[in-house]
N, C-alpha and C positions, 0 to 999 in steps of 0.2 A: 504494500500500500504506500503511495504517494501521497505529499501533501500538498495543499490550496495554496499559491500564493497569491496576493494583487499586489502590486506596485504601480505608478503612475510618471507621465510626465505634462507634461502643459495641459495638453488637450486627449489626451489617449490613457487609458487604463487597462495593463497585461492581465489577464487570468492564467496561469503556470500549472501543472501537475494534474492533478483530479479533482475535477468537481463532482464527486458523488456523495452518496448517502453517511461513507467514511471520515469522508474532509470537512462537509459544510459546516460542522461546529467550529471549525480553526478561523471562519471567517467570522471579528468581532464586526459589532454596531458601529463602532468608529473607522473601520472599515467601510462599512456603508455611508457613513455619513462626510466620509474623506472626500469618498469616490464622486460624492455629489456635492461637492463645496465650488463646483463652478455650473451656471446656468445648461449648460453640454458639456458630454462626456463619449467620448467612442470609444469602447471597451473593446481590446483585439482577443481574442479567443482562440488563436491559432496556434499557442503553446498548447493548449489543452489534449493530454493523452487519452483520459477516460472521461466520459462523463455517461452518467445513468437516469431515469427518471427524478430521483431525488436532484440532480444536478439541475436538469430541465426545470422542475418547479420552483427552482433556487430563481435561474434568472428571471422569470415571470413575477418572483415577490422583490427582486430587486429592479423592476423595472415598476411596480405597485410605490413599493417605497419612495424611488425618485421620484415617482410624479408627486405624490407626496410634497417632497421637499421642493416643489419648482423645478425641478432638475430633468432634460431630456437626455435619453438613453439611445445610443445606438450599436448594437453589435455588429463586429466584423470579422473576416475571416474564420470563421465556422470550420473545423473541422469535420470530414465528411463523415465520423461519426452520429456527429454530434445533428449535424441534416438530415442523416437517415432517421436517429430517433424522431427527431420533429415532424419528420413526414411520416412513421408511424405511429404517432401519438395523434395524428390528425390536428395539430396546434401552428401546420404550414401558415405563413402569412399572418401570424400574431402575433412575433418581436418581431419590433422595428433592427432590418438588417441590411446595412448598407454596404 
């Protein structure tokens, strides 16, 4: 098992390791609330080895969260895992992916 990391720079936010049902607890509040401390945020995902259903409804609460805080979300680079789940989870075309 790997672990979650985020790190950031100006305008972009890395997701590292695995987003699944194992890691998500590694990702604090202040974590989320870093990620969203500017009005846009483009979150790159293409470090992402594994991710699982629990990973999937991670980004959906973190994209709930930011609008929350005023903060728009966009994910990029998708790993073609990570597209297959979404298009069997039936949830195609509901994060915003640029």
């Amino acid at each position: 098992m790997s672990d979650i990391k985020l790190h950031f720079t100006d305008e972009i936010a890395y997701l590292t390791g695995e987003l699944t049902r194992h890691t998500l607890l590694t990702i604090s509040v202040n974590d989320v609330k870093s990620l969203c401390s500017t009005d846009y945020r483009l979150i790159d995902l293409s470090a992402l080895n594994a991710v699982d259903t629990a990973g999937l409804a991670w980004l959906f609460n973190l994209l709930e969260q930011a609008q929350a805080l005023s903060c728009q979300i966009q994910f990029t680079q998708l790993p073609v895992k990570l597209k297959n789940l979404i298009q069997l989870s039936g949830v195609k075309g509901l994060l915003p992916i640029k």
